[in-house]
C-alpha positions as CSV (number, residue, x, y, z in Angstrom):
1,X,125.8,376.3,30.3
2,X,125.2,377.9,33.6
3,X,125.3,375.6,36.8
4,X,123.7,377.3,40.0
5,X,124.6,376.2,42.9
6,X,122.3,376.3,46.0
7,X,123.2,376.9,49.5
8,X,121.0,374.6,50.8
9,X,123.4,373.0,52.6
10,X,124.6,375.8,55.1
11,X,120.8,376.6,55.6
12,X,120.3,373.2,56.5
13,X,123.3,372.6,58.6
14,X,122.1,375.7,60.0
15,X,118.7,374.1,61.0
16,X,119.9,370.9,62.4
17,X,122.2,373.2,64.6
18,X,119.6,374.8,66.0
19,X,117.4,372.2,66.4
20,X,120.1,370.6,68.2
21,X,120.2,373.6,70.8
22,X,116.7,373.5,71.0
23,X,117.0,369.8,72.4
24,X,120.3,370.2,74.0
25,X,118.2,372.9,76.5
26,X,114.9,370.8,76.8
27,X,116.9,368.1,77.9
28,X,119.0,369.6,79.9
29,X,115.8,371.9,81.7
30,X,113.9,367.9,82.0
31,X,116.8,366.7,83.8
32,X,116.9,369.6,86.1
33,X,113.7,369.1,86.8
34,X,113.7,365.2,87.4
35,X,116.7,365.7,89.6
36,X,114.8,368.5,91.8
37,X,112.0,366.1,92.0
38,X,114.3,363.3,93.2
39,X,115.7,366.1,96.3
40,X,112.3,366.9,97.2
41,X,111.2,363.0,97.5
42,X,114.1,362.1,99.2
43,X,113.4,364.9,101.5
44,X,109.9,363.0,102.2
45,X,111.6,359.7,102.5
46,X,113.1,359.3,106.4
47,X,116.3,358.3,106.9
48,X,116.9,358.2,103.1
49,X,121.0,358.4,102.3
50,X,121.1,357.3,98.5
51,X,122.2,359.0,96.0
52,X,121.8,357.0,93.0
53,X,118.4,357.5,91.2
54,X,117.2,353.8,90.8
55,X,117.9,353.0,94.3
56,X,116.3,356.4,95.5
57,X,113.1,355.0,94.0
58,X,113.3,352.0,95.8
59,X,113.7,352.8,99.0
60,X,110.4,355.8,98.1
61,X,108.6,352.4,97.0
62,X,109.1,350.3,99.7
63,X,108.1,353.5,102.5
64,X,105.0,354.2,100.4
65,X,104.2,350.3,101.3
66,X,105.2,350.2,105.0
67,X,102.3,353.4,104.8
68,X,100.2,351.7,102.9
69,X,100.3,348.8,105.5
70,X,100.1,350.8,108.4
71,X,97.2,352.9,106.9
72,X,95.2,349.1,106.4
């Protein structure tokens, strides 16, 4: 009796590799992007000196309501 073995495993090993690479560089090209984003609205933002995200967009929040007031 003959036993074949298959080499699905390497193939699929193979596959997840990839696919990991695939989303390795689509997350690293997302947060490239989010963090030019985050320069250029800091750039907008006057006097703006954080550095952390989170508190980046709070202090974008809070001058896009000083605008909104001063524009009602």
């Amino acid at each position: 009796m003959l036993v074949e073995e298959t080499p699905a495993k390497p193939r699929s090993s193979s596959k997840r590799t990839r696919a990991a690479e695939v989303h390795n560089l689509s997350e690293k090209r997302r947060r490239s992007r989010i963090n030019e984003k985050m320069k250029a609205l800091q750039n907008l933002i006057p006097n703006s000196n954080k550095t952390d995200k989170a508190s980046m967009l709070d202090e974008a929040i809070e001058y896009l309501k000083q605008l909104q007031l001063q524009v009602q």
